[in-house]
PQR file with spaces between the fields and no chain letter, atoms N, CA, C, O and H, PARSE charges and radii, in Angstrom:
ATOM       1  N    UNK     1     -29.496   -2.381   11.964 -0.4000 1.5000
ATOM       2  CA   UNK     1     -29.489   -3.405   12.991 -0.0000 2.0000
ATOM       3  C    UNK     1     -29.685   -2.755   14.357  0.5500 1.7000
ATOM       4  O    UNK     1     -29.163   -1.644   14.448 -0.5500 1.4000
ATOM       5  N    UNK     2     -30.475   -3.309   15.700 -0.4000 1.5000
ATOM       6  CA   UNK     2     -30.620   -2.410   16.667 -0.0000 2.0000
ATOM       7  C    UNK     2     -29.921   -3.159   17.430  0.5500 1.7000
ATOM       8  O    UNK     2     -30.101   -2.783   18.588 -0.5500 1.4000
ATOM       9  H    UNK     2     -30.900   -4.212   15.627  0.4000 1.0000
ATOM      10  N    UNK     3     -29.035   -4.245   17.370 -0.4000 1.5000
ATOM      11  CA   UNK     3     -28.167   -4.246   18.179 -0.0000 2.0000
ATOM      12  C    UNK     3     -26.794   -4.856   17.102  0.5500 1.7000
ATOM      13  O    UNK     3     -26.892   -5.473   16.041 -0.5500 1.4000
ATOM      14  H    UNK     3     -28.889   -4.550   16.429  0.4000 1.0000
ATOM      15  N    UNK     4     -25.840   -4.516   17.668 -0.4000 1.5000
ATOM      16  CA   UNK     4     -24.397   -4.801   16.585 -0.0000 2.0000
ATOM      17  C    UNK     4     -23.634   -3.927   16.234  0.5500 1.7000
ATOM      18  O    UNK     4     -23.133   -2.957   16.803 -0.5500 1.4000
ATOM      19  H    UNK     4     -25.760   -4.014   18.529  0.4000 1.0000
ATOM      20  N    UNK     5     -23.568   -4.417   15.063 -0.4000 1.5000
ATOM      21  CA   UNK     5     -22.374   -3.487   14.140 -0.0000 2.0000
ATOM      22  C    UNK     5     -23.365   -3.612   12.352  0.5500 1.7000
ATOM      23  O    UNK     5     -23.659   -4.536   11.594 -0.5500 1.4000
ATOM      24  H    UNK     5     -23.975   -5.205   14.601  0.4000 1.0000
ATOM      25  N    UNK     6     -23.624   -1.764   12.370 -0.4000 1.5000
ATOM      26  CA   UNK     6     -24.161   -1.348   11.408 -0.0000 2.0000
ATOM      27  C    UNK     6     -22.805   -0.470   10.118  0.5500 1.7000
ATOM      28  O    UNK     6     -22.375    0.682   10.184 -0.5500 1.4000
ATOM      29  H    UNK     6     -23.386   -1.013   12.986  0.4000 1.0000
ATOM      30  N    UNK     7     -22.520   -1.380    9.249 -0.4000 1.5000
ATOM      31  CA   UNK     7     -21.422   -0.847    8.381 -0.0000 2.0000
ATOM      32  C    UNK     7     -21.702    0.434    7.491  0.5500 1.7000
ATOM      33  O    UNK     7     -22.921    0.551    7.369 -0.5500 1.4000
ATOM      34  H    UNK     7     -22.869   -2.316    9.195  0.4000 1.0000
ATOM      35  N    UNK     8     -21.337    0.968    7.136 -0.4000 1.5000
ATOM      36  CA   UNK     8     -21.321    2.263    6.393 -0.0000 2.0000
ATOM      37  C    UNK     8     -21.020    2.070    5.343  0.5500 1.7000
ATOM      38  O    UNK     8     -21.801    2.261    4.411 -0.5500 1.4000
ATOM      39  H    UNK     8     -20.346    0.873    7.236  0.4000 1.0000
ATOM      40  N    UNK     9     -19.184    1.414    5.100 -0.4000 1.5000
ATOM      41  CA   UNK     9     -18.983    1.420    3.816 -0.0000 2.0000
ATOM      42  C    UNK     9     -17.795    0.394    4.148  0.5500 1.7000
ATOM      43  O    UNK     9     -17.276    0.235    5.253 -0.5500 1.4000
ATOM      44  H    UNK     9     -18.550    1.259    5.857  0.4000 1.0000
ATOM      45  N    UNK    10     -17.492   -0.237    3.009 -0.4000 1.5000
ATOM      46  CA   UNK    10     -16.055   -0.970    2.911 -0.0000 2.0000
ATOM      47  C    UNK    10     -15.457   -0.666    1.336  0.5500 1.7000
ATOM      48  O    UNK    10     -16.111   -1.130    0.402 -0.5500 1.4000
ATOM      49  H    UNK    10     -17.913   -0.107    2.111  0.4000 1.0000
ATOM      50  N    UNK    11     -14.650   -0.160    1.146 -0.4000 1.5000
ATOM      51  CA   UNK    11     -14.283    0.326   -0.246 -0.0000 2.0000
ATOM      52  C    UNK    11     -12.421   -0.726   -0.685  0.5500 1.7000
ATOM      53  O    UNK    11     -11.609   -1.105    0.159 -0.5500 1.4000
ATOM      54  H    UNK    11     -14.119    0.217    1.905  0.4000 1.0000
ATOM      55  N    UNK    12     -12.347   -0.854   -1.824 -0.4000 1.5000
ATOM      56  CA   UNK    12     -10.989   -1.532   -2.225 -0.0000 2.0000
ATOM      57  C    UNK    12     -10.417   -0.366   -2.532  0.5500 1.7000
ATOM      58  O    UNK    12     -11.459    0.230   -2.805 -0.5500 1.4000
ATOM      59  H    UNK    12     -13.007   -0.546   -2.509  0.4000 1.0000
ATOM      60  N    UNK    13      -9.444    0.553   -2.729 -0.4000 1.5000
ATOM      61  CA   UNK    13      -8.371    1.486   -2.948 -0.0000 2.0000
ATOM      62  C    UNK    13      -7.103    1.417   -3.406  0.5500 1.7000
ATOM      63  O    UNK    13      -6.219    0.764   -2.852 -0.5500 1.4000
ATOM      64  H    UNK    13      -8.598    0.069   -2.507  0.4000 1.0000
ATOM      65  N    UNK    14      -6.963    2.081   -4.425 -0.4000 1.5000
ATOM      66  CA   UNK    14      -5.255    2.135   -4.682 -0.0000 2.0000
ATOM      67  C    UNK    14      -4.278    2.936   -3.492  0.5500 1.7000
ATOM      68  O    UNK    14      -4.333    4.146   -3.273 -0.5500 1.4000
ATOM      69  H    UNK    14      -7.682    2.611   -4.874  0.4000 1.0000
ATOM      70  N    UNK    15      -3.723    2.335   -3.058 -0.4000 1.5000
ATOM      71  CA   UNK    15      -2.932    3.535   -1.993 -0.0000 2.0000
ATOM      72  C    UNK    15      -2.226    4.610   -2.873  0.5500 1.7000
ATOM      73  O    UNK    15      -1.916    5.600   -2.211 -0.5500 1.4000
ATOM      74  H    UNK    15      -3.678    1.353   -3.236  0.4000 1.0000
ATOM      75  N    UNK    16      -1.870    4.679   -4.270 -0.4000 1.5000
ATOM      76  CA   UNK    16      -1.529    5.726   -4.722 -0.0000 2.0000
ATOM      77  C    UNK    16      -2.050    7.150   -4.817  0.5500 1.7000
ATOM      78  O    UNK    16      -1.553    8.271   -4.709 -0.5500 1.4000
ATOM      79  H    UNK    16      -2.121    3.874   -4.808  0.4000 1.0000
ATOM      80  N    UNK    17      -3.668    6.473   -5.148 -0.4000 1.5000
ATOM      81  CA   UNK    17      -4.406    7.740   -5.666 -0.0000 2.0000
ATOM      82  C    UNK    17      -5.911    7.734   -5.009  0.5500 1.7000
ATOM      83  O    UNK    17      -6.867    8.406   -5.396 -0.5500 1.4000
ATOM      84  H    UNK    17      -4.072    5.562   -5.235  0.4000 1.0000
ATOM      85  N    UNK    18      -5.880    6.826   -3.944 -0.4000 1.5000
ATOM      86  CA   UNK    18      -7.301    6.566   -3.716 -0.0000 2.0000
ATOM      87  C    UNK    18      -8.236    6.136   -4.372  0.5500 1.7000
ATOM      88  O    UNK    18      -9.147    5.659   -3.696 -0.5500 1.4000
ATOM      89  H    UNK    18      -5.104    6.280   -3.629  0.4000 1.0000
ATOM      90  N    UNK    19      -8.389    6.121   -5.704 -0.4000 1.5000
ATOM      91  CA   UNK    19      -9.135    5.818   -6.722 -0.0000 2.0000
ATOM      92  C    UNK    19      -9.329    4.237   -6.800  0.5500 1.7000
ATOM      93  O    UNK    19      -8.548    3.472   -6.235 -0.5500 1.4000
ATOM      94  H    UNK    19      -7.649    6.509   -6.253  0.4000 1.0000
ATOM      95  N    UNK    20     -10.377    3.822   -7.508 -0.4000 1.5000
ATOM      96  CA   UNK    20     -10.997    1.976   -7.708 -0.0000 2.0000
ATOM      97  C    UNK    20      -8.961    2.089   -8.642  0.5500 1.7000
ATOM      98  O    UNK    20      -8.438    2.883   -9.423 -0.5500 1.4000
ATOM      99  H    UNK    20     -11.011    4.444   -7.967  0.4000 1.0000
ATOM     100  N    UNK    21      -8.377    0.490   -7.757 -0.4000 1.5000
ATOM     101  CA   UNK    21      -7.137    0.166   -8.543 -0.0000 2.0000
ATOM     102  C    UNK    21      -7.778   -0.403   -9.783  0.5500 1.7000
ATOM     103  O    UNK    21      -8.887   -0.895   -9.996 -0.5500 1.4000
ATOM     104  H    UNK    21      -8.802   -0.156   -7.122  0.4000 1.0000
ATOM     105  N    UNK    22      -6.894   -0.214  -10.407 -0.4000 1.5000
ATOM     106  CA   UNK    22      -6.668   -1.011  -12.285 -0.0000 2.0000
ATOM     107  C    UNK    22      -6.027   -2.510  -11.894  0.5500 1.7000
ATOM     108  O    UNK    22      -5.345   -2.806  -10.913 -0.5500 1.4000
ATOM     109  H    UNK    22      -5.994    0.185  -10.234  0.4000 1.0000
ATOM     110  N    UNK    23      -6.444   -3.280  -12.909 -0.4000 1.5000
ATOM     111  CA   UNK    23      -5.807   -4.542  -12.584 -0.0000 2.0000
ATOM     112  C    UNK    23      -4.689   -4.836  -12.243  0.5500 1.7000
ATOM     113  O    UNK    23      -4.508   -5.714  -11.399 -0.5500 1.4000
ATOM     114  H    UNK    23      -6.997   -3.039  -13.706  0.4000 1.0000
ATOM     115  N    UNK    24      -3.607   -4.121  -12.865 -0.4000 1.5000
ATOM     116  CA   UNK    24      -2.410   -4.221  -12.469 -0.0000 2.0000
ATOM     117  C    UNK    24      -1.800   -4.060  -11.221  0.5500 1.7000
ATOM     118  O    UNK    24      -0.778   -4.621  -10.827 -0.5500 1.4000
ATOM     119  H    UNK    24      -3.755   -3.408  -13.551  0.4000 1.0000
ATOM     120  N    UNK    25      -2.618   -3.115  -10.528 -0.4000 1.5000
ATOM     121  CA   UNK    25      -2.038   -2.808   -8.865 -0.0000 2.0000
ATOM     122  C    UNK    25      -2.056   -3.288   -8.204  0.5500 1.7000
ATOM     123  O    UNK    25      -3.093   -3.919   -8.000 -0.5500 1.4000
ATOM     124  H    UNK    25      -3.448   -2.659  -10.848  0.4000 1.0000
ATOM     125  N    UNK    26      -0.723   -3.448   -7.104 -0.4000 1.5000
ATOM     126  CA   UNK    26      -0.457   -4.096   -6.210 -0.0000 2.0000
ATOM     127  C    UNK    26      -0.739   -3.898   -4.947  0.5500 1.7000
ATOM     128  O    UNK    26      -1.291   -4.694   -4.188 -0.5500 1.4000
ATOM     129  H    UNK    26       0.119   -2.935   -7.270  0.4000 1.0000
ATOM     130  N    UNK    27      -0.207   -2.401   -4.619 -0.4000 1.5000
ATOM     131  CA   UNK    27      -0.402   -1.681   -4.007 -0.0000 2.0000
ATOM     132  C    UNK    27      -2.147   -0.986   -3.743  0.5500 1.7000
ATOM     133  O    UNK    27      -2.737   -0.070   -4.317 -0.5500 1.4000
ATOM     134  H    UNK    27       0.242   -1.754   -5.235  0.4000 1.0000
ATOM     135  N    UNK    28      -2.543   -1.870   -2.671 -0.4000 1.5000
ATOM     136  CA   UNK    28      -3.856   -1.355   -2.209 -0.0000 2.0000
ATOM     137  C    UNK    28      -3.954   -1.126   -0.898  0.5500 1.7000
ATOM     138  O    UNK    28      -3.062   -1.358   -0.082 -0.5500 1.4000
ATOM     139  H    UNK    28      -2.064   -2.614   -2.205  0.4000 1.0000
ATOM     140  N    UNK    29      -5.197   -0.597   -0.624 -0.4000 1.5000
ATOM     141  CA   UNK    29      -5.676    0.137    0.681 -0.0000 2.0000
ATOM     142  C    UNK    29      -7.145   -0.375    1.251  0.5500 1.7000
ATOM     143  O    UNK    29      -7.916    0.410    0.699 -0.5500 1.4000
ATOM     144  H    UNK    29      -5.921   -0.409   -1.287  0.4000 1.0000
ATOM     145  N    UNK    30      -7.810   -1.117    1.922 -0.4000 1.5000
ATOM     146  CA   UNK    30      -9.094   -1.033    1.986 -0.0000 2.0000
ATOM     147  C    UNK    30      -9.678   -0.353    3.299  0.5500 1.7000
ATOM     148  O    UNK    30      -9.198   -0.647    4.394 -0.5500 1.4000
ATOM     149  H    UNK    30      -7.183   -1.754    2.371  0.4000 1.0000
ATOM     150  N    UNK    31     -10.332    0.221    3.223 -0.4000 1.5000
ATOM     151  CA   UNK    31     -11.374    1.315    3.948 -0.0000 2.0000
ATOM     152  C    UNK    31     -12.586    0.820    4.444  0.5500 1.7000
ATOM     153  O    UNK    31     -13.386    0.197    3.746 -0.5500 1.4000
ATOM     154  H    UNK    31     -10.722    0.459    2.333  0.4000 1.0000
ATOM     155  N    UNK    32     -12.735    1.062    5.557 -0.4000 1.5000
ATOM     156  CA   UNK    32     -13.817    0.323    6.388 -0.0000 2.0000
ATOM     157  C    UNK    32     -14.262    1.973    7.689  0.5500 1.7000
ATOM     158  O    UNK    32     -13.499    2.753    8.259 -0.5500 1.4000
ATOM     159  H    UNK    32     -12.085    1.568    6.124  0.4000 1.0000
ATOM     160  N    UNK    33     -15.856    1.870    7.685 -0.4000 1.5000
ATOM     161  CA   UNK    33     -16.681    2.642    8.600 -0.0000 2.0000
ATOM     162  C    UNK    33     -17.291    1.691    9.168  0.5500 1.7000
ATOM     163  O    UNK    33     -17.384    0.579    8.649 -0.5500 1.4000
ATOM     164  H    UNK    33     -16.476    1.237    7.222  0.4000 1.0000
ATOM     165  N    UNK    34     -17.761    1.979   10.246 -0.4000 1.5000
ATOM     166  CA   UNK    34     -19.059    0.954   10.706 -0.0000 2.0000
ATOM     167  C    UNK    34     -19.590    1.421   12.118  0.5500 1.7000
ATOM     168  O    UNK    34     -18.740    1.703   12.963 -0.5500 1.4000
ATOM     169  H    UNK    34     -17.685    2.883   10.667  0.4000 1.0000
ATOM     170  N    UNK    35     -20.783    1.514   12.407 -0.4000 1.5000
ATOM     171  CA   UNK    35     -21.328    2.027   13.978 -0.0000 2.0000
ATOM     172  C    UNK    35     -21.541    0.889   14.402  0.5500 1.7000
ATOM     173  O    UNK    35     -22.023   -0.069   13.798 -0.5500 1.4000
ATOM     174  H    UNK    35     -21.474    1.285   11.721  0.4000 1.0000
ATOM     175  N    UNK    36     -20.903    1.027   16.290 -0.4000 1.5000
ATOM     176  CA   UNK    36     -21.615   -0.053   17.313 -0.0000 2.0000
ATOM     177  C    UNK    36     -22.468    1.460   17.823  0.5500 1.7000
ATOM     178  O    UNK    36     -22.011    2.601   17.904 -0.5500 1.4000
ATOM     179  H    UNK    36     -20.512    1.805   16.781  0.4000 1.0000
ATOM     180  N    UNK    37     -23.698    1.008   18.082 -0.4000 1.5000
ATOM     181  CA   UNK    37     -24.072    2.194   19.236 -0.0000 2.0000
ATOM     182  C    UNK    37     -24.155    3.470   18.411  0.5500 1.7000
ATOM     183  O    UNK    37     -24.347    3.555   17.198 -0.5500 1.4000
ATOM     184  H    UNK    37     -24.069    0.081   18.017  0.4000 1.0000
ATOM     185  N    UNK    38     -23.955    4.541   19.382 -0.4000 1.5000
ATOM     186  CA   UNK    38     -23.583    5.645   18.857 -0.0000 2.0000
ATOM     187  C    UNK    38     -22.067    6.074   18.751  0.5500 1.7000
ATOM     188  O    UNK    38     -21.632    7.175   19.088 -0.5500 1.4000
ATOM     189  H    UNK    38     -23.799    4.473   20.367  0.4000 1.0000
ATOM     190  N    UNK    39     -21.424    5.157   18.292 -0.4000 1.5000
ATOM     191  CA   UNK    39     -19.712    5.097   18.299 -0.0000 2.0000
ATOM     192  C    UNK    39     -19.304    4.579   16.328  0.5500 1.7000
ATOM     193  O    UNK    39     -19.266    3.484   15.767 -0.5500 1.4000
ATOM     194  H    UNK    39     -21.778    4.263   18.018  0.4000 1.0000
ATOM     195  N    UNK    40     -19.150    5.533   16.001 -0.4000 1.5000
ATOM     196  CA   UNK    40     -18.423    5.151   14.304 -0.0000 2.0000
ATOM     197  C    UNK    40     -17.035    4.944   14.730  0.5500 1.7000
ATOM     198  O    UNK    40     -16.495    5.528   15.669 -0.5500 1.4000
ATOM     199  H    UNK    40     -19.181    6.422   16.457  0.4000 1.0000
ATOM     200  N    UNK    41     -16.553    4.152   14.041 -0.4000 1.5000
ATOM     201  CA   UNK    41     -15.501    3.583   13.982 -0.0000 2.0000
ATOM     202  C    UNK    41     -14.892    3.806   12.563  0.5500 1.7000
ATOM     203  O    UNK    41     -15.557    3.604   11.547 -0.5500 1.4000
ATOM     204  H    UNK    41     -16.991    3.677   13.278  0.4000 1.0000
ATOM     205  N    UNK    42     -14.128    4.057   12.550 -0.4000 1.5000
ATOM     206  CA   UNK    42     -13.175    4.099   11.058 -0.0000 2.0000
ATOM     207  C    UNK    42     -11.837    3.740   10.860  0.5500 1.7000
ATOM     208  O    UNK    42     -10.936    4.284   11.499 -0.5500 1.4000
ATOM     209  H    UNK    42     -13.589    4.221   13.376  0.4000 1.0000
ATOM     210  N    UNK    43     -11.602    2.729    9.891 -0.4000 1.5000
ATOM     211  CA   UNK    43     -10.302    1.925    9.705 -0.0000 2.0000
ATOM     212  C    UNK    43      -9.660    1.870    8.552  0.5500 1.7000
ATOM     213  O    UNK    43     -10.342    1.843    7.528 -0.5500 1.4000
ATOM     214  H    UNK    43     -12.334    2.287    9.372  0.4000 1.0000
ATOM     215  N    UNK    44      -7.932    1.835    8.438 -0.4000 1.5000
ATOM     216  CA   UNK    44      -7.923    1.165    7.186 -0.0000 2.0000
ATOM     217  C    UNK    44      -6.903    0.342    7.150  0.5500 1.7000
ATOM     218  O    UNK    44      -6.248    0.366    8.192 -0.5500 1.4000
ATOM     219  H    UNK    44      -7.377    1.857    9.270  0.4000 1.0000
ATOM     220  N    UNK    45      -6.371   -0.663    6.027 -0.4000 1.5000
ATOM     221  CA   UNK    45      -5.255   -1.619    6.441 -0.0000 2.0000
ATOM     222  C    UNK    45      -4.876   -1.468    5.023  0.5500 1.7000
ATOM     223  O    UNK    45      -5.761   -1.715    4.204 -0.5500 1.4000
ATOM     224  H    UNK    45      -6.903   -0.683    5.180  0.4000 1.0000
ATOM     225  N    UNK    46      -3.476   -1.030    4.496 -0.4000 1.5000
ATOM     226  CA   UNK    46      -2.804   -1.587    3.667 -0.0000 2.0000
ATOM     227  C    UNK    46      -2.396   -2.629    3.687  0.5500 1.7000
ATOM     228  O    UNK    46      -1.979   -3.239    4.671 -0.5500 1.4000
ATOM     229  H    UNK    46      -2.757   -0.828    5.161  0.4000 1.0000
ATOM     230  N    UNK    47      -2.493   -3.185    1.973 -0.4000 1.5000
ATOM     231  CA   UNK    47      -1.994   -4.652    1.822 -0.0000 2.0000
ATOM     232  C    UNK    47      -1.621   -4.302    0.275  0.5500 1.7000
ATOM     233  O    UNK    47      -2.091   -3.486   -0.519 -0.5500 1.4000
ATOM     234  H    UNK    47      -2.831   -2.689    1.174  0.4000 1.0000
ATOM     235  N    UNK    48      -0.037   -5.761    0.139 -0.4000 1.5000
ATOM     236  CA   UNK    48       0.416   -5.799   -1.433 -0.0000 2.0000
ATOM     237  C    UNK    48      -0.388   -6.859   -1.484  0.5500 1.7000
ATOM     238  O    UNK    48      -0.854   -7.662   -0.676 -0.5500 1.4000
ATOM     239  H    UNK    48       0.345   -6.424    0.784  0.4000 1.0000
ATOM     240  N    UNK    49      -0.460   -6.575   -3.172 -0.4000 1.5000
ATOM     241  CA   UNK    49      -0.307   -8.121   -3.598 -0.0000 2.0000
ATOM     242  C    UNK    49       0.236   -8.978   -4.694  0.5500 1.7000
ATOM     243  O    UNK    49       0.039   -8.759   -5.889 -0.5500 1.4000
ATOM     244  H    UNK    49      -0.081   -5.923   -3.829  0.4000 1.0000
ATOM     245  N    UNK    50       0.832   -9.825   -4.278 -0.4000 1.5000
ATOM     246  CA   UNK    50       1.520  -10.531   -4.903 -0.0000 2.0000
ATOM     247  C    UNK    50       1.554  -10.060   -6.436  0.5500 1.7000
ATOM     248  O    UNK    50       0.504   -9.577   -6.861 -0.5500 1.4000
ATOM     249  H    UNK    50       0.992  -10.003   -3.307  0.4000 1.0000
ATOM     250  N    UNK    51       2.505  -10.135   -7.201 -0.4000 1.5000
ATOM     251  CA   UNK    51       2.084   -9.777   -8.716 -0.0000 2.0000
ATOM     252  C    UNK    51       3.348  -10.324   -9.337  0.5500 1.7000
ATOM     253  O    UNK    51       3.507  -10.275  -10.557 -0.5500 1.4000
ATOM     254  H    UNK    51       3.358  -10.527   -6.857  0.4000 1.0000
């Protein structure tokens, strides 16, 4: 995109092990990159869920 927000990656995560969670997990992490400009940005937000 030549103007915005160009994403990199958004990934789902186990916060245990980093690894793709198994169905059972509650405990996750999701992971977010993304460029405005020449500025990368990198984020992440834990979240449960309900189980």
């Amino acid at each position: 995109a030549r103007h915005g927000w160009t994403v990199d990656y958004v990934a789902i995560r186990s916060q245990a092990t980093l690894l793709a969670p198994q169905p059972a997990e509650t405990a996750l992490v999701i992971l977010a990159a993304a460029r405005l400009g020449g500025t990368r940005l990198i984020d992440n937000i834990e979240v449960g869920l309900a189980g």
